[in-house]
Structure formats: structure tokens, C-alpha cells
N, C-alpha and C positions, 0 to 999 in steps of 0.2 A: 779643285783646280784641274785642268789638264793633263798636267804632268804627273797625275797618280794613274794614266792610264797607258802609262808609257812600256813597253820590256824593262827597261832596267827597275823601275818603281814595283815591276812584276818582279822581277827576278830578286831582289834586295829582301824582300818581306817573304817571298815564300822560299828563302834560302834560313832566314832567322826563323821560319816556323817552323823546318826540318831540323835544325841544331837545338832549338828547346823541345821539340819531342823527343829528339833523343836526350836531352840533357834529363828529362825528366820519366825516362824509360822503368816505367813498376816505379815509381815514385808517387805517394798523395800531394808532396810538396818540397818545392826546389827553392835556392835563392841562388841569385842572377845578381852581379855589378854589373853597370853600365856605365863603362869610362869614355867619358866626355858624352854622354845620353841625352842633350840638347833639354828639353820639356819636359824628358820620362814617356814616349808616347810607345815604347814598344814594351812600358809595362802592358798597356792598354790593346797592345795588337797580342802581347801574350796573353792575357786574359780571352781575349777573343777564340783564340785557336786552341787552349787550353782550358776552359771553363769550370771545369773537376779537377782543377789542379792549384793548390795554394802555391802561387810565385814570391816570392820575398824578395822584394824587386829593390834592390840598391843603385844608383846613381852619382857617378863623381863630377862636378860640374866648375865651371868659374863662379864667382860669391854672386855676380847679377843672376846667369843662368840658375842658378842652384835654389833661387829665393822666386825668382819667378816660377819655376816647377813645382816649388811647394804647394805655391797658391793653386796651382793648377792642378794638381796632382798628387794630395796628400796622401795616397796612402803609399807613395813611394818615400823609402828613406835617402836624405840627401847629401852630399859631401860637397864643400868648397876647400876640403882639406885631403891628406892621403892617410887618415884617420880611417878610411874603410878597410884599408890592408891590413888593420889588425885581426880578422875573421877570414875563414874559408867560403868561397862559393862554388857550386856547383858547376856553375857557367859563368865566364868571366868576356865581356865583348867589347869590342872597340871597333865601332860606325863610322866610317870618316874621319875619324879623332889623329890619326896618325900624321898623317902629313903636316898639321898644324904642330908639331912639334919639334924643337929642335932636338933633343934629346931622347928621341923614341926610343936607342936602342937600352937605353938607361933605365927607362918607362917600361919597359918588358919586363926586363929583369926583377924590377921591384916588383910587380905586379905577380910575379911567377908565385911565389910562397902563397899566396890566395884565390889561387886556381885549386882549387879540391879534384876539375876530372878535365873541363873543356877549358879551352881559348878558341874563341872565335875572332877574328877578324875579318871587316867587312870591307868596302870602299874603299880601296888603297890603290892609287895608282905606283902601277910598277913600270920601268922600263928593260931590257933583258938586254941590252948591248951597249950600251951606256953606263957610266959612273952615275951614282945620284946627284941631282942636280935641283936646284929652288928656281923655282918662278912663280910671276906675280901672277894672283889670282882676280878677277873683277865679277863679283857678286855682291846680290842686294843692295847695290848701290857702294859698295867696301870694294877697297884694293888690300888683298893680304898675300904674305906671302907664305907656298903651300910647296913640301916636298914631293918632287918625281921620285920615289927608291927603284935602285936596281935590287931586281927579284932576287939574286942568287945573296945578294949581302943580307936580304929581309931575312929569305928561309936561313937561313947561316947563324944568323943571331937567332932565330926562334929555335935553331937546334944546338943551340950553346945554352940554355935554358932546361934544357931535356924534356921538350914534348918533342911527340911525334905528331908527324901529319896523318891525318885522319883523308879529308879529301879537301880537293878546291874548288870553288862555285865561280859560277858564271856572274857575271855582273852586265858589261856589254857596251857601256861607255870607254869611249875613245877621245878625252876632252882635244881640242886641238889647241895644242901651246907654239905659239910663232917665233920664230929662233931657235926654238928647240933640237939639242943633237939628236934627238929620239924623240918619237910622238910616244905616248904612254898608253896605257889599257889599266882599264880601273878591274880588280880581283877580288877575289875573298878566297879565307880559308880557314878551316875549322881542324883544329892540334886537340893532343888527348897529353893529360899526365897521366903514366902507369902508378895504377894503386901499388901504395905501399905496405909490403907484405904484414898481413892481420887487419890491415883497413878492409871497411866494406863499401 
């Protein structure tokens, strides 16, 4: 298609291939969740760009999403439950997955305990002078509804969590939402847990 040849399709994919080289820095092998991970396909882009590197590639998905990816994608492990939080991963990412939730800041926090070093997050539009606010989205033929977050409450919650911010990535979408108090800018950013002293 097209649109795999866009800056942001650029930007999106060689920002997750800079966060699992380092997630997997002097490692033979890492394991990765991917909450909300659509199909599992950036098991498939991590294999690409890692090819000497055993990824152990987890997946939380909705029960259709989750059974479709199998078929498609076995050698990823799958969740339609939050049954994956019972283990640590190396790198923990969340794609787009945030705004689809009403509860994200809730969704962090659980998630925290199974973070062993990174949080990555990707495709989140922020707004930075504005309250967060929901508006209707119109894709693939679906109307849903998708949260705008103000940036300063996002990093706020991610630092009541206790990572730190590592750096922010470029993304470079600007979707335009009409009525909106704030037009928004789609970010990313990749946080770090400090090891806990005798961890390696």
C-alpha cells in the first residue's frame, strides 16, 4: 500500500527498531508485550531488524484480535486477558492502543509491575494547552471514539509510576479534528525503570 511509504510509517518503525536494539543491548534474547499489538506484525519487523536475537514476543489483544493473530502469527504468545501481567518483560509497548482507552491512566499503572527495564509508547496524540478531551474518530469505514491527552497529565502519570524518561520520538502526524479546542500532534516516548539494586 501506499502509505508504508509515508515519513510517519518511516518514522513509527525505525523508532521501534531503535527501542528494541536497545531493549536487547549484549542480550542473545529478550521478551517484548505488545499491548493492544493488532496481528503481532512488529514481532515480524523485530525479527527483521534483529535476526541473532531470540525475541519472545507477547501480545495483549481483544478475544477476535487475539485469535486472529494466532492463526496468523503463531509463534507469538497471545492474551485476550491481563493474565500476561503475571511475568516480567524487557520491553513493555503500547502502539496506538492508548487513546482507545478510557482508563489509560489505570492501564499504566497495572502494567508498571511488568516492565523489567523499558516502556515504550508510540502514537498517542497529545494536546499541550488544552484539557484532554474525546472525539469521534472515522476509519475503515468505523466511527470510534479516540482520546486527545494533554501531554503534561500523560508525562505526570507516567512519572507517578516511577520511570523515568529516556527520550521522545518524532512521529509527525497532525490528524485534523474539526471543533476541536486544540488540533493535536501524534508523539512517542520511550521511559526506563531503574534496576533494583542486585537485579542485573
Amino acid at each position: 500500500p501506499s502509505d508504508i511509504r509515508t515519513p510517519t510509517f518511516h518514522h513509527v518503525h525505525i523508532s521501534y527498531a531503535s527501542v528494541l536494539a536497545w531493549a536487547a543491548h549484549k542480550k542473545d534474547s529478550i521478551s517484548v508485550l505488545d499491548w493492544g499489538g493488532a496481528l503481532g506484525h512488529y514481532y515480524l519487523v523485530g525479527k527483521a531488524v534483529l535476526p541473532d536475537v531470540d525475541i519472545d514476543f507477547h501480545v495483549k489483544e481483544v478475544p477476535l484480535m487475539a485469535k486472529a493473530g494466532e492463526q496468523l502469527n503463531p509463534e507469538v504468545h497471545w492474551y485476550d486477558d491481563e493474565t500476561c501481567l503475571e511475568r516480567e518483560y524487557d520491553l513493555v509497548m503500547m502502539t496506538g492502543s492508548i487513546p482507545y482507552m478510557e482508563d489509560w491512566a489505570d492501564v499504566l499503572h497495572r502494567i508498571t509491575p511488568a516492565i523489567k527495564k523499558y516502556l515504550y509508547i508510540a502514537r498517542l496524540p497529545v494536546v499541550e494547552n488544552s484539557p484532554s478531551f474525546v472525539a469521534t474518530q472515522r476509519l475503515y469505514n468505523s466511527q470510534m471514539l479516540h482520546q486527545l491527552i494533554n501531554q503534561t497529565e500523560f508525562l505526570e502519570t507516567i512519572k507517578n509510576t516511577g520511570l523515568s524518561l529516556v527520550r521522545e520520538f518524532v512521529v509527525g502526524d497532525r490528524p485534523y479534528i474539526k471543533g476541536a479546542p486544540e488540533q493535536s500532534e501524534v508523539r512517542g516516548w520511550l521511559f526506563k525503570k531503574e534496576a533494583k539494586p542486585g537485579s542485573r
